[in-house]
TORKOL-4160 file (C-alpha; in steps of 0.2 Angstrom, whole numbers, padded with zeros to 4 digits, m for minus):
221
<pt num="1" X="m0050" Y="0120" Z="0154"/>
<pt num="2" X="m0058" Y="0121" Z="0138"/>
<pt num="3" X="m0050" Y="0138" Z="0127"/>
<pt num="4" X="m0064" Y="0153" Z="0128"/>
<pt num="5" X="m0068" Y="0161" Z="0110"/>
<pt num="6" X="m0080" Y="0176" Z="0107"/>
<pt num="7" X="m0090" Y="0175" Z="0091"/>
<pt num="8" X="m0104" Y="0189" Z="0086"/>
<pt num="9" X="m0122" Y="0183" Z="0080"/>
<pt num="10" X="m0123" Y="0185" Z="0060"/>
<pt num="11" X="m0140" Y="0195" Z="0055"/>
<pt num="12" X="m0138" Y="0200" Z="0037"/>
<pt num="13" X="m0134" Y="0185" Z="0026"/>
<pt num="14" X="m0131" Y="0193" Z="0013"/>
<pt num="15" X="m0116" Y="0192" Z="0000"/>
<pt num="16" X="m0113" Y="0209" Z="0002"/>
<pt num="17" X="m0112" Y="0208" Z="0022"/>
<pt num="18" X="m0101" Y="0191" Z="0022"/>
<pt num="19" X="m0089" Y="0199" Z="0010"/>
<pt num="20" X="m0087" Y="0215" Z="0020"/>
<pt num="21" X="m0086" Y="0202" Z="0035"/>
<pt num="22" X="m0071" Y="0194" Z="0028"/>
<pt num="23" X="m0062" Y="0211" Z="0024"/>
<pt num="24" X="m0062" Y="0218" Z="0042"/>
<pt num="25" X="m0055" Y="0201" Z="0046"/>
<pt num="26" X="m0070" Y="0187" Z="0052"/>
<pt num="27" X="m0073" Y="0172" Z="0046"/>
<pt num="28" X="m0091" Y="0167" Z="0044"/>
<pt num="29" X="m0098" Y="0151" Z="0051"/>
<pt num="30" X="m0112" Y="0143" Z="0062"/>
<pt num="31" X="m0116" Y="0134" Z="0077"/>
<pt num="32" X="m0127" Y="0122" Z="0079"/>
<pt num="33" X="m0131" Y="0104" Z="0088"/>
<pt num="34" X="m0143" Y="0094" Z="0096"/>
<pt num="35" X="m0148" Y="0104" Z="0110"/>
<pt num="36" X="m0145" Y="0122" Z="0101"/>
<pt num="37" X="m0156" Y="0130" Z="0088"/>
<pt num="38" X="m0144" Y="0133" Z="0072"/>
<pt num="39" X="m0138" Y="0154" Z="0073"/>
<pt num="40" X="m0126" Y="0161" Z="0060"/>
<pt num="41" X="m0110" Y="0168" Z="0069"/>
<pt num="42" X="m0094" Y="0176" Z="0063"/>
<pt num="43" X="m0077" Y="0174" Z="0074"/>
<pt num="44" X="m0060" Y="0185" Z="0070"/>
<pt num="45" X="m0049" Y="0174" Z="0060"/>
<pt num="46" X="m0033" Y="0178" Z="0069"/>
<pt num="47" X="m0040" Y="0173" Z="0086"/>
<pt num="48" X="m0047" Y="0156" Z="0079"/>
<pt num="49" X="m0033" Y="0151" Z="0070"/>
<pt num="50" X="m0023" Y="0153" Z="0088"/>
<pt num="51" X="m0034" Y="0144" Z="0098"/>
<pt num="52" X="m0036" Y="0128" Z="0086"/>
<pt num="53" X="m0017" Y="0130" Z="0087"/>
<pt num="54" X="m0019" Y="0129" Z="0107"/>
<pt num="55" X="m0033" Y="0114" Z="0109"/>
<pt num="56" X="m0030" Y="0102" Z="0091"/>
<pt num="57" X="m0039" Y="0102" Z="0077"/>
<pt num="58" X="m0053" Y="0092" Z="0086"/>
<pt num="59" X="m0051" Y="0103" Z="0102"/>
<pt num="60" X="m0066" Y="0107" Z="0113"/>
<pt num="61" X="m0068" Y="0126" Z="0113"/>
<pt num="62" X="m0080" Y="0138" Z="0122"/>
<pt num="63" X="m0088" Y="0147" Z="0111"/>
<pt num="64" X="m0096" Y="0164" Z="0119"/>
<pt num="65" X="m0109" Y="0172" Z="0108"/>
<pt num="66" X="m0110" Y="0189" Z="0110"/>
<pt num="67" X="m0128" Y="0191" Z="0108"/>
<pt num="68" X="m0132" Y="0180" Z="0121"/>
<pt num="69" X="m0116" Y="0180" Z="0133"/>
<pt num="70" X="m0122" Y="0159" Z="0132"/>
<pt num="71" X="m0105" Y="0147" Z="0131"/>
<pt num="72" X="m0105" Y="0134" Z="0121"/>
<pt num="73" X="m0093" Y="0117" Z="0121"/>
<pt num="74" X="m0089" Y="0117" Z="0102"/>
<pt num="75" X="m0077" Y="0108" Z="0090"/>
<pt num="76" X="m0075" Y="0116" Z="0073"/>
<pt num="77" X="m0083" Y="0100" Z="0063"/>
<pt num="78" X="m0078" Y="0109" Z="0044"/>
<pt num="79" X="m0069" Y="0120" Z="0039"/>
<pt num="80" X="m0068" Y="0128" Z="0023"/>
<pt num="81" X="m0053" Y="0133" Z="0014"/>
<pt num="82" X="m0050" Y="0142" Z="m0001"/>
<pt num="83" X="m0038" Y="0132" Z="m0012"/>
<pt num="84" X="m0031" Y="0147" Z="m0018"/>
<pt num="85" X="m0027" Y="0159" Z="m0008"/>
<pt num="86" X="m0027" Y="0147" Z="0007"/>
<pt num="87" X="m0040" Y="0160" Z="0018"/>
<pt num="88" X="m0053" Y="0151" Z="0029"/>
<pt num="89" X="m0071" Y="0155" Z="0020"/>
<pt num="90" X="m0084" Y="0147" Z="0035"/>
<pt num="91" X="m0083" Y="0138" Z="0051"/>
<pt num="92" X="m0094" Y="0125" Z="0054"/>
<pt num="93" X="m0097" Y="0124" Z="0075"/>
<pt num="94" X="m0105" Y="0108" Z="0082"/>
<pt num="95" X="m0110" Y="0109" Z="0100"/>
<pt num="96" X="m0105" Y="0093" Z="0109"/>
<pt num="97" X="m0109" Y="0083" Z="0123"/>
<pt num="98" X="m0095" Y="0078" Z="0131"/>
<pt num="99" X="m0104" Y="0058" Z="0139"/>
<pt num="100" X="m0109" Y="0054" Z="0119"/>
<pt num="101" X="m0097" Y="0048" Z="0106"/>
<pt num="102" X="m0095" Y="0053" Z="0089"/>
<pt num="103" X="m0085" Y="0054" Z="0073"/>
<pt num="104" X="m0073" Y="0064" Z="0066"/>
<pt num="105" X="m0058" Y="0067" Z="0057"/>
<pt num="106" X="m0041" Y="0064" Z="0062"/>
<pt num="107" X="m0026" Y="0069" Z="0053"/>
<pt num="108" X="m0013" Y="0055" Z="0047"/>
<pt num="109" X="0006" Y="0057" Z="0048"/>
<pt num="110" X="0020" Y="0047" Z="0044"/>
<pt num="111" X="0036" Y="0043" Z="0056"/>
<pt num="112" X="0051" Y="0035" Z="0053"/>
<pt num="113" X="0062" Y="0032" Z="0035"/>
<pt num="114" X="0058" Y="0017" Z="0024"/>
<pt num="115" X="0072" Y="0009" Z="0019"/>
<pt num="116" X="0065" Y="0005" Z="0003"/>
<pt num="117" X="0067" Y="0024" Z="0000"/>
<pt num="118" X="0085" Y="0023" Z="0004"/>
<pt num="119" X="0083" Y="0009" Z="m0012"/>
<pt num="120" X="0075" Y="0022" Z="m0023"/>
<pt num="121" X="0058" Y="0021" Z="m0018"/>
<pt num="122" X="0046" Y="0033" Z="m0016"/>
<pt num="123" X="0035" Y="0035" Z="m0001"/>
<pt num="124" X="0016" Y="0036" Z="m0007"/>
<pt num="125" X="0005" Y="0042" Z="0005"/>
<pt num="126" X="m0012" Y="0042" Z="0001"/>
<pt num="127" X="m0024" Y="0044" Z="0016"/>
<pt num="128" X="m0020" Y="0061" Z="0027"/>
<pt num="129" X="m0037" Y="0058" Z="0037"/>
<pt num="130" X="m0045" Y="0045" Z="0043"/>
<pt num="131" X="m0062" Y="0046" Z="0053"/>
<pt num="132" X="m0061" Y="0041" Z="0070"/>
<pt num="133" X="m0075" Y="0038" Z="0087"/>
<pt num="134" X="m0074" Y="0044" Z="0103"/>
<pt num="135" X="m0078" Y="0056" Z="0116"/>
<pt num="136" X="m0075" Y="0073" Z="0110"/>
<pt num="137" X="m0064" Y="0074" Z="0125"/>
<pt num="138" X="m0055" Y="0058" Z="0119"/>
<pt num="139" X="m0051" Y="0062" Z="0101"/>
<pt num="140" X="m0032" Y="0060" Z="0100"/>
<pt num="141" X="m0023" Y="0075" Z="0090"/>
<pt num="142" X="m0018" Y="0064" Z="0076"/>
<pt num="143" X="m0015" Y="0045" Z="0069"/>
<pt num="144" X="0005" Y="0042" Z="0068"/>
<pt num="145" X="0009" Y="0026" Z="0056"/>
<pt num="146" X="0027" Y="0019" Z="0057"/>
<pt num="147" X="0035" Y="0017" Z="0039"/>
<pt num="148" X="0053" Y="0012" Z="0045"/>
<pt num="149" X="0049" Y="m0006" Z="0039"/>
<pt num="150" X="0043" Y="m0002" Z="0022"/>
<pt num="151" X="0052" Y="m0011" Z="0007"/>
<pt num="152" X="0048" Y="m0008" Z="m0011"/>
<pt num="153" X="0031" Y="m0013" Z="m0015"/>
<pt num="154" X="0024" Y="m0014" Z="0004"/>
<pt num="155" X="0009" Y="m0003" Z="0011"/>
<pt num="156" X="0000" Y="m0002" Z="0027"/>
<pt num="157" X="m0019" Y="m0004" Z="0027"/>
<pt num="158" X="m0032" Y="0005" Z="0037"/>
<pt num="159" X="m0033" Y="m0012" Z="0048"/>
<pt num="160" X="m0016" Y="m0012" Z="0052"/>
<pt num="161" X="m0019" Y="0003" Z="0061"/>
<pt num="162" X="m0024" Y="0001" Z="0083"/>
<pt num="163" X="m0036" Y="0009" Z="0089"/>
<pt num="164" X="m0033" Y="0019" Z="0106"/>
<pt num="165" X="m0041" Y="0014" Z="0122"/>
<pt num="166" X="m0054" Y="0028" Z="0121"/>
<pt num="167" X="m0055" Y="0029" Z="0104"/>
<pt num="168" X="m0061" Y="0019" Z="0088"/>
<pt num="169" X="m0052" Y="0020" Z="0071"/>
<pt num="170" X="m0067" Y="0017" Z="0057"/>
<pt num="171" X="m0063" Y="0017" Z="0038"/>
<pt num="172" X="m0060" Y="0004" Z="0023"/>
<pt num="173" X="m0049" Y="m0007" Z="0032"/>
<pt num="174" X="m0043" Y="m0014" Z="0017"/>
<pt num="175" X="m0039" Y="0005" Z="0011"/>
<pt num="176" X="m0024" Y="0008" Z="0007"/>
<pt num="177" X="m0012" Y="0024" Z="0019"/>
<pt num="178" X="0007" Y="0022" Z="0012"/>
<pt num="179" X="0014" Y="0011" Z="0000"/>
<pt num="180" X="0030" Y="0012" Z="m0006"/>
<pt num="181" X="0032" Y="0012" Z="m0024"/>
<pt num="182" X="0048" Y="0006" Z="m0037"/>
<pt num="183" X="0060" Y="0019" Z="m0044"/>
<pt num="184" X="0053" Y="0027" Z="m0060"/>
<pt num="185" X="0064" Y="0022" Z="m0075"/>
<pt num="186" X="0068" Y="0034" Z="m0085"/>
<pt num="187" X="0065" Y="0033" Z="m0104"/>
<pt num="188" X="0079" Y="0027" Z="m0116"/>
<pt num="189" X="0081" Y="0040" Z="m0131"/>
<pt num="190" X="0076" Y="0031" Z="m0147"/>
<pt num="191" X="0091" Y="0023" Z="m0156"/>
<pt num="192" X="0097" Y="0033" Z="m0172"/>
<pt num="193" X="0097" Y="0024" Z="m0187"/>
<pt num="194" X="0115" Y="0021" Z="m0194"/>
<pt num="195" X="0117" Y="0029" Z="m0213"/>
<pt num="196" X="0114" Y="0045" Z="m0221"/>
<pt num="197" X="0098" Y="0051" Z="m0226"/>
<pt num="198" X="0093" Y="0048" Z="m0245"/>
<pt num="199" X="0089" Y="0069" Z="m0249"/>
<pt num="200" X="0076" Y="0068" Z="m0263"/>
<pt num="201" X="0079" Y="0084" Z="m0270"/>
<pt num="202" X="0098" Y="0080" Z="m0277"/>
<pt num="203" X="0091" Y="0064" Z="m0283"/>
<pt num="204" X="0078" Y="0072" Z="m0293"/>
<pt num="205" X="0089" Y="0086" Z="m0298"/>
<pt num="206" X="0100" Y="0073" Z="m0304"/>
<pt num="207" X="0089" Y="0063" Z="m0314"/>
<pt num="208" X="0080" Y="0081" Z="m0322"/>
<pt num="209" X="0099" Y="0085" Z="m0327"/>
<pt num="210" X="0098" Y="0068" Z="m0335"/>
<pt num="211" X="0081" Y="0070" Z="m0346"/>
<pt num="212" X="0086" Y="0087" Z="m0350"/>
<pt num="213" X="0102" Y="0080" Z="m0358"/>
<pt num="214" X="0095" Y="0067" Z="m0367"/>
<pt num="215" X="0081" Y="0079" Z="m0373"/>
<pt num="216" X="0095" Y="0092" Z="m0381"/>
<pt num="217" X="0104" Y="0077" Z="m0388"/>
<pt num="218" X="0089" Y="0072" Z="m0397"/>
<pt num="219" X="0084" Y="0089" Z="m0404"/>
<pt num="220" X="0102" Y="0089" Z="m0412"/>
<pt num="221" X="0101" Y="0073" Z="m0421"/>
């Protein structure tokens, strides 16, 4: 049974009203899809942070507008973060039909130890989602890739990754998700040259004590 959660039909647009939204605690967003005309909503942050928590990231939720007291089988296709203070902005709900694929993304995690970490190495992970096909009922909660074979200067490539049996894996395939990399060598410091440094400023005091000498020698002869 899909998690119930109640959202309230959005009005005023305005900057003023979405900010004043945010205060009391919603987040913005809107639902829309195939079969559903597109109607700003606004759910309370705390309750949707709990239920994708409950159902995944690509989980199926009811969505009950207020306004309408209609339920609609959503999944929270973007989500909009801000970088800095790490608060959810807007909510983008897609109503789905549960008999149709279609795509979406999937988080990717690694498992095991490399051993060519335990040489020094470091573990570069470089793709955290990957876009994959399926029922929306059939999405699976993330993509796990095994690293525990890994030497120094191996990877795994998107076509090294299987697909599920209800479920497609789409991407690059030559696009790279974990290497690992050689240790970093660390810079030598410059070698010193050997020897004193020649100070200009007693040479030339040296050789002005000289003219002067030489100058006073002259004026007495």
């Amino acid at each position: 049974m899909s998690a119930v959660l109640e959202a309230k039909s959005r009005t005023d647009l305005k900057r003023s009203a979405t900010r004043k939204l945010r205060v009391e605690g919603f987040v913005p967003g809107v639902l829309y899809g195939k079969k559903v005309e597109s109607t700003p909503v606004a759910v309370e942050n705390v309750d949707f942070i709990k239920t994708i928590r409950e159902v995944g990231r690509n989980g199926i939720v009811e969505l009950e507008v207020e306004s309408t007291g209609k339920k609609h089988k959503v999944i929270a296709h973007d989500i909009q973060v801000d970088p800095l203070k790490d608060h959810i902005m807007h909510i983008d709900f897609f109503e789905v039909d549960l008999d149709a694929e279609m795509d979406a993304d999937v988080t990717v995690s690694l498992t095991g130890e490399a051993p060519g970490e335990k040489e020094g190495g470091i573990v570069s992970h470089l793709l955290y989602n990957i876009t994959v096909r399926a029922k929306p009922e059939d999405f699976p909660e993330e993509i796990t890739v095994d690293i525990s074979e890994l030497n120094i200067g191996d990877s795994i490539q998107v076509d090294a990754l299987k697909s599920g049996r209800n479920f497609e894996i789409l991407g690059e395939p030559d696009e790279t998700v974990v290497t690992v990399l050689p240790p970093q060598e660390e810079e030598e410091p410059a070698a010193e040259e050997g020897g004193e440094p020649e100070l200009v400023g007693e040479e030339g005091a040296e050789e002005s004590g000289e003219d002067a000498s030489e100058d006073n020698n002259d004026s007495n002869q």
